[in-house]
C-alpha atoms as a printed R data frame, in Angstrom:
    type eleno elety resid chain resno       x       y      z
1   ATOM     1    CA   UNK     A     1   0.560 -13.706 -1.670
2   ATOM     2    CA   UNK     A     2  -2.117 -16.454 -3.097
3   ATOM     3    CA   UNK     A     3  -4.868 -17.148 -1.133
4   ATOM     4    CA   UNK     A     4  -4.020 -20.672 -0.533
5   ATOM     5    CA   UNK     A     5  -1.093 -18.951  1.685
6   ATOM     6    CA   UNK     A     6  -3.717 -16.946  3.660
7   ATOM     7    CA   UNK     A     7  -5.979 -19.465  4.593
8   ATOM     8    CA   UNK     A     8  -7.096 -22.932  2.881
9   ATOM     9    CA   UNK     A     9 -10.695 -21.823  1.984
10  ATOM    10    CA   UNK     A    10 -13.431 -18.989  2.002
11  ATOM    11    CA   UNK     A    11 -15.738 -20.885  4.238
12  ATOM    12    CA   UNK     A    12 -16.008 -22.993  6.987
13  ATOM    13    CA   UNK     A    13 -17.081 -26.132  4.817
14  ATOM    14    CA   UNK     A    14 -16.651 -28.970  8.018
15  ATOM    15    CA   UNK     A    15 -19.147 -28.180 10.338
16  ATOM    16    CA   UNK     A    16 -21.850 -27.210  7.833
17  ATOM    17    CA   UNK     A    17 -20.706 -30.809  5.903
18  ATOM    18    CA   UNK     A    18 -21.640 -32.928  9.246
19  ATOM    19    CA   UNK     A    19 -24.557 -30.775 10.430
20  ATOM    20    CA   UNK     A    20 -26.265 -31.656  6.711
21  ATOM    21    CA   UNK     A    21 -24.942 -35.174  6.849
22  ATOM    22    CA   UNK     A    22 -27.133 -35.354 10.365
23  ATOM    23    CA   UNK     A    23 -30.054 -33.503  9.212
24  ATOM    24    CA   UNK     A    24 -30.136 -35.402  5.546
25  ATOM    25    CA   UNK     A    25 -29.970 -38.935  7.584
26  ATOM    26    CA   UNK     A    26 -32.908 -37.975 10.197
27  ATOM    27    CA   UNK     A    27 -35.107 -36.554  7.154
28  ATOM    28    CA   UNK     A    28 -34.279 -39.427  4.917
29  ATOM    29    CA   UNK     A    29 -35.241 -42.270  8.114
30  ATOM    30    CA   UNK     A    30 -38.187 -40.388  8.645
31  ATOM    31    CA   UNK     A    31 -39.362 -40.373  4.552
32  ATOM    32    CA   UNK     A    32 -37.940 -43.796  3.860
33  ATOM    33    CA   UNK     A    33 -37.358 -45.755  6.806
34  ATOM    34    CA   UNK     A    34 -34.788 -48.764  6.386
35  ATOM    35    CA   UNK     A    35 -35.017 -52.575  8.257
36  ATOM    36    CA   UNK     A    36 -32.330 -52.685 10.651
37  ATOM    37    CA   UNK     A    37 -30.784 -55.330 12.786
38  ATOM    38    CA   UNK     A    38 -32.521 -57.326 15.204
39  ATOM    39    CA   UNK     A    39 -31.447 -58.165 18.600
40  ATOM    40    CA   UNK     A    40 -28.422 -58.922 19.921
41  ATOM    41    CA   UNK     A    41 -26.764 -57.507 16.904
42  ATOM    42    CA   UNK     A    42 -28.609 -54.139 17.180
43  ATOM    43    CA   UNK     A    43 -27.674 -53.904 21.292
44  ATOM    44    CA   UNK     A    44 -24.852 -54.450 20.437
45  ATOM    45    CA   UNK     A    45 -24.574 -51.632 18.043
46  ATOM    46    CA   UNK     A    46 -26.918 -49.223 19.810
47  ATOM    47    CA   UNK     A    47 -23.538 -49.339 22.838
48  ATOM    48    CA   UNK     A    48 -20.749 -49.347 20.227
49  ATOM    49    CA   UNK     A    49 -22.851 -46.088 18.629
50  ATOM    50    CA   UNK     A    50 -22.605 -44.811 22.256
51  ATOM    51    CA   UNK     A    51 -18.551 -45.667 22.801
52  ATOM    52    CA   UNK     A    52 -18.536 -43.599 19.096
53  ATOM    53    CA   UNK     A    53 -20.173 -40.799 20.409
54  ATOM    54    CA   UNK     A    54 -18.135 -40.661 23.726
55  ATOM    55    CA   UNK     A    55 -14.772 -40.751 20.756
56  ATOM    56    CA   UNK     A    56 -16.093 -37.859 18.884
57  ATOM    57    CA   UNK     A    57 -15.922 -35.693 22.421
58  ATOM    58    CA   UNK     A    58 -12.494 -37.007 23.190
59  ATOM    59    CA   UNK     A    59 -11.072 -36.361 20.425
60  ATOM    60    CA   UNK     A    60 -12.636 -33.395 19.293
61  ATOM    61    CA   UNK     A    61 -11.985 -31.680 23.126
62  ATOM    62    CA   UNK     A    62  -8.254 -32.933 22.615
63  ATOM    63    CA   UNK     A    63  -7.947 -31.735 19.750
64  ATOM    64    CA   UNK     A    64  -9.378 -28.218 19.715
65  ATOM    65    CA   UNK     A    65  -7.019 -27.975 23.208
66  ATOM    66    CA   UNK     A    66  -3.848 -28.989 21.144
67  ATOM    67    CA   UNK     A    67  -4.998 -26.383 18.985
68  ATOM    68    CA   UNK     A    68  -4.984 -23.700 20.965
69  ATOM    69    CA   UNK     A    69  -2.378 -24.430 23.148
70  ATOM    70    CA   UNK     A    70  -0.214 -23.930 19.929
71  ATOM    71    CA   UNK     A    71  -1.932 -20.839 19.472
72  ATOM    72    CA   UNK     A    72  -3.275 -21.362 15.968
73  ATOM    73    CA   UNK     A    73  -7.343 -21.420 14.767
74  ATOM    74    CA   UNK     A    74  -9.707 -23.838 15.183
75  ATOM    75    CA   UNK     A    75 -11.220 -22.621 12.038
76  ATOM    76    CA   UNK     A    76 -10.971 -24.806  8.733
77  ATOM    77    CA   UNK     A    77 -11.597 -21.628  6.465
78  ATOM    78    CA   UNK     A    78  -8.495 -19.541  8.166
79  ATOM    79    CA   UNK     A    79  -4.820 -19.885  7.942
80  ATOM    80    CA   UNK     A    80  -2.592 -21.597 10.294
81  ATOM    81    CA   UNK     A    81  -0.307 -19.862 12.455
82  ATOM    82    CA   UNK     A    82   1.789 -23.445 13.788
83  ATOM    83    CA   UNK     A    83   2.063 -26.565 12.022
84  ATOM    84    CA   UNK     A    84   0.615 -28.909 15.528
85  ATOM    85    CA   UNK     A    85   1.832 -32.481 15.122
86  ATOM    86    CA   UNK     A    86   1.405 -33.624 18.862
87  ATOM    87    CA   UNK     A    87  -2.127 -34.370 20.618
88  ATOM    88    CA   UNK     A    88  -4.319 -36.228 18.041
89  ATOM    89    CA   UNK     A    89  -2.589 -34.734 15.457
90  ATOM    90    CA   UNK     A    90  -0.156 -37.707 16.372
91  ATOM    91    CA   UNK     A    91  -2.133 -40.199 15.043
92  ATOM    92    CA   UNK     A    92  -4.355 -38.650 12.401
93  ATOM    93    CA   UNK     A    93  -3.681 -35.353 10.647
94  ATOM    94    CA   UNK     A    94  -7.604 -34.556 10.387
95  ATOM    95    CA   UNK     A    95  -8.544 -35.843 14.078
96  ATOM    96    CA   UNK     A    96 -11.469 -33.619 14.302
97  ATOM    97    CA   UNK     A    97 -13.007 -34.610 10.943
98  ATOM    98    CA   UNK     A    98 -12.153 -37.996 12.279
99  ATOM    99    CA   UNK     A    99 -14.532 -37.367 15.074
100 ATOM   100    CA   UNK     A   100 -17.362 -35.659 13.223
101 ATOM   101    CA   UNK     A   101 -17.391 -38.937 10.901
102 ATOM   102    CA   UNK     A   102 -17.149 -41.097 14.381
103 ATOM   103    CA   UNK     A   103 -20.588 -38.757 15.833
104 ATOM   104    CA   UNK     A   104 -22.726 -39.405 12.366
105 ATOM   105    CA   UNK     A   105 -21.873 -43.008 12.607
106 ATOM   106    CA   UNK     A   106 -22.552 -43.439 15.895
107 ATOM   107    CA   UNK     A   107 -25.877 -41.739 15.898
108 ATOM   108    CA   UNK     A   108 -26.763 -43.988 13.236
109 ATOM   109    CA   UNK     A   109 -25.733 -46.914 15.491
110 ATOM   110    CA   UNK     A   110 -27.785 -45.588 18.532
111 ATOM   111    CA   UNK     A   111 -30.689 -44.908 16.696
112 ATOM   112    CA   UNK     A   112 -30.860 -47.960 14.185
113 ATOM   113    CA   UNK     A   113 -31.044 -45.607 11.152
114 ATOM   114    CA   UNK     A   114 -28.724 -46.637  8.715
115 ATOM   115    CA   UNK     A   115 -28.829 -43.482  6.663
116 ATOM   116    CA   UNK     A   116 -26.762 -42.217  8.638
117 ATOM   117    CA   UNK     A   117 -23.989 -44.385  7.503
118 ATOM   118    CA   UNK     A   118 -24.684 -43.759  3.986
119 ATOM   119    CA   UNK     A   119 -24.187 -39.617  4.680
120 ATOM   120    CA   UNK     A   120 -21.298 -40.317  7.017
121 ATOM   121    CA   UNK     A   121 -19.230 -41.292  4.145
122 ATOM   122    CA   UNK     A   122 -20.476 -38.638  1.962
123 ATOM   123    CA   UNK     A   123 -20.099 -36.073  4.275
124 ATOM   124    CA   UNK     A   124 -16.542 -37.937  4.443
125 ATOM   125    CA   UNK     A   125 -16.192 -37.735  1.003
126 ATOM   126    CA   UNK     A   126 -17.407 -33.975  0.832
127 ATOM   127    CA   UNK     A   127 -14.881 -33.028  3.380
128 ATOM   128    CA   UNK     A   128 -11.961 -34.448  1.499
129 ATOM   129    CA   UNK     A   129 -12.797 -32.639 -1.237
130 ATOM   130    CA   UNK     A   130 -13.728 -29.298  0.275
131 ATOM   131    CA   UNK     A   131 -11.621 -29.006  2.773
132 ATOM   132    CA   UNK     A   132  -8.896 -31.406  3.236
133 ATOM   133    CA   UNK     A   133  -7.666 -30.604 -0.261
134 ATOM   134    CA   UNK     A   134  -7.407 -27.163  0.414
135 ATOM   135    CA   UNK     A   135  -5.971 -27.811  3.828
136 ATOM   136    CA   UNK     A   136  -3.275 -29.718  2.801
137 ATOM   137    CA   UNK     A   137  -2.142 -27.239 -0.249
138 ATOM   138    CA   UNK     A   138  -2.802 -24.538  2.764
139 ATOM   139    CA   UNK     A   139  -0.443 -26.408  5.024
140 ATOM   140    CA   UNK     A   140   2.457 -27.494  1.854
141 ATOM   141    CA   UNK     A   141   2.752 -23.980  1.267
142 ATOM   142    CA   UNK     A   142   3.175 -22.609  4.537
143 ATOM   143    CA   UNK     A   143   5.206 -25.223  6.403
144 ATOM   144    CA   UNK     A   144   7.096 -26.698  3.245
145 ATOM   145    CA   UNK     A   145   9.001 -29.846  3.871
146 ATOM   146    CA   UNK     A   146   8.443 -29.598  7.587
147 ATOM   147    CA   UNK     A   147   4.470 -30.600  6.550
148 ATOM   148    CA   UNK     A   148   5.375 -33.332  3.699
149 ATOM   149    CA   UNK     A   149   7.354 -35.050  6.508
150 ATOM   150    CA   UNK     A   150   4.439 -34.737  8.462
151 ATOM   151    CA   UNK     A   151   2.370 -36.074  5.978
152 ATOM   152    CA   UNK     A   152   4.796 -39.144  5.295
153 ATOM   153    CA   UNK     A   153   4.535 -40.178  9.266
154 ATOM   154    CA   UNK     A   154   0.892 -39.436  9.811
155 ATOM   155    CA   UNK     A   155  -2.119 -41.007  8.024
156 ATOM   156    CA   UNK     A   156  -4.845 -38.758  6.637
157 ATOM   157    CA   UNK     A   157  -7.966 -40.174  8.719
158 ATOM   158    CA   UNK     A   158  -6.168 -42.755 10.850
């Protein structure tokens, strides 16, 4: 059996992704801090970084419940038990990536450093390759055509 039938990668490549993208962003504002927007704009931002935040939980919670309600892993380095196309999965096939991407963005809306959006989309970027790639050639190969029509009705990110 190849490996890519087992399980999509060796390691858990999401989580460590995001926590770097957050880390990297704080670091870089503190070494090199960037201007950011003045008021109203920035208030304005500061509560739509907030609404982000409160999206990340939502759909991350939702997601990880579709998850196990169809009795497959949370984990992005093991192998899929059920091809889960209701929930989040609905709307985005990567909802939880979705949400990590909404949490970096929005902490660089609530705290005004815009670093944060720079690492949010290469964390985004990262992810893709790392671990959507492998995902989806996980996902092709176990579920055949039932995933490819997934993949026709459902976007990637959103």
């Amino acid at each position: 059996m190849k490996d890519h039938e087992q399980r999509p990668s060796r390691f858990p490549w999401p989580p460590i992704i995001y926590l770097i993208a957050i880390a990297a962003s704080v670091a870089a504002g503190l070494a090199y801090p960037l201007p950011w927007f003045g008021a109203p704009l920035s208030d304005i931002l500061f509560a739509l970084g907030w609404l982000m935040i409160a999206g990340f939980v939502f759909i991350d919670v939702q997601a990880m419940r579709t998850l196990f309600r169809a009795k497959t892993t949370i984990l992005p380095h093991q192998g899929a038990h059920a091809l889960v196309t209701d929930g989040p999965f609905a709307i985005s096939r990567n909802p939880i990536y979705l949400g990590n991407s909404m949490l970096v963005a929005g902490l660089g809306f609530v705290t005004g450093n815009p670093w944060f959006l720079l690492f949010v989309f290469l964390a985004g970027f990262m992810t893709f390759k790392l671990a959507i790639e492998p995902e989806e050639k996980h996902l092709a190969l176990r579920f055949g055509k039932k995933y490819r029509d997934y993949q026709k009705k459902v976007r990637r990110w959103i």
